[in-house]
Each structure stands twice: as structure tokens, then as C-alpha cells.
DRENLO-325382 format. One line per 8 residues: their letters; for each residue y, z, x of N, C-alpha, C. Coordinates in pm, 1 decimal, m for minus. Each point is the difference from the previous one (the first is absolute). Layout:
BEGIN
A	Y Z X Y Z X Y Z X ~ ... .
This chain:
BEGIN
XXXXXXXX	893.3 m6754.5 488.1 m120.4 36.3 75.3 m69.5 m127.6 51.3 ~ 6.8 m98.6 m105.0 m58.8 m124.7 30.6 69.5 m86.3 132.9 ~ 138.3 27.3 m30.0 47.1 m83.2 103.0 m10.5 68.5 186.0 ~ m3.8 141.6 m2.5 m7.1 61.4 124.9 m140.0 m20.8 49.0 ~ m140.8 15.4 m94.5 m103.9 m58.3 61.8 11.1 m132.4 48.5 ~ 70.6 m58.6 m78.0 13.1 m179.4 66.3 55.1 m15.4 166.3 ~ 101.0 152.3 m35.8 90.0 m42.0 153.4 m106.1 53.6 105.0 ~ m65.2 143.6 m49.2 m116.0 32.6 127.7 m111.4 m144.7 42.8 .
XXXXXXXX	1.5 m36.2 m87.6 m129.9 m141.2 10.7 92.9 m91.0 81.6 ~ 121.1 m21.0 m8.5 62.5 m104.8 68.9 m16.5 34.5 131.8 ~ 49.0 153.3 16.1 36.2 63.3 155.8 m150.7 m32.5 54.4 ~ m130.5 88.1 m65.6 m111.8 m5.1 66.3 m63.1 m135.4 71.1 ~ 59.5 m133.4 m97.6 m54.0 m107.9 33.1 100.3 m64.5 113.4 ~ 153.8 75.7 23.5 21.5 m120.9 120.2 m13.6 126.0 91.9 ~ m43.0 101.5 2.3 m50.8 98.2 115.5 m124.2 m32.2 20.3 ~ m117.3 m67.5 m33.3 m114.7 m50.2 39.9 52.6 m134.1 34.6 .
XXXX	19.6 m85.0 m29.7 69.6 m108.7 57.7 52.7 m14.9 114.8 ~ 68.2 124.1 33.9 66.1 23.3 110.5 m103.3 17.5 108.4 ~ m111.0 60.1 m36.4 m87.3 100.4 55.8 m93.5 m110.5 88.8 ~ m12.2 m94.3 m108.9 m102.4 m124.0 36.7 79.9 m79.8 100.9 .
């Protein structure tokens, strides 16, 4: 469980990244 929240946090942060 721990590690799939990690992967949503990864995705969300280079999809704002992207965004910027």
C-alpha cells in the first residue's frame, strides 16, 4: 500500500512539473 501511494506521489509530481 505504502509503495503504490509513493508511485501516485511520483506520477502527481512530474504531472505538475510538466504542467509548470
Amino acid at each position: 500500500m505504502f509503495l503504490f501511494f509513493g508511485l501516485l506521489f511520483s506520477i502527481i509530481t512530474n504531472l505538475l512539473q510538466r504542467n509548470l
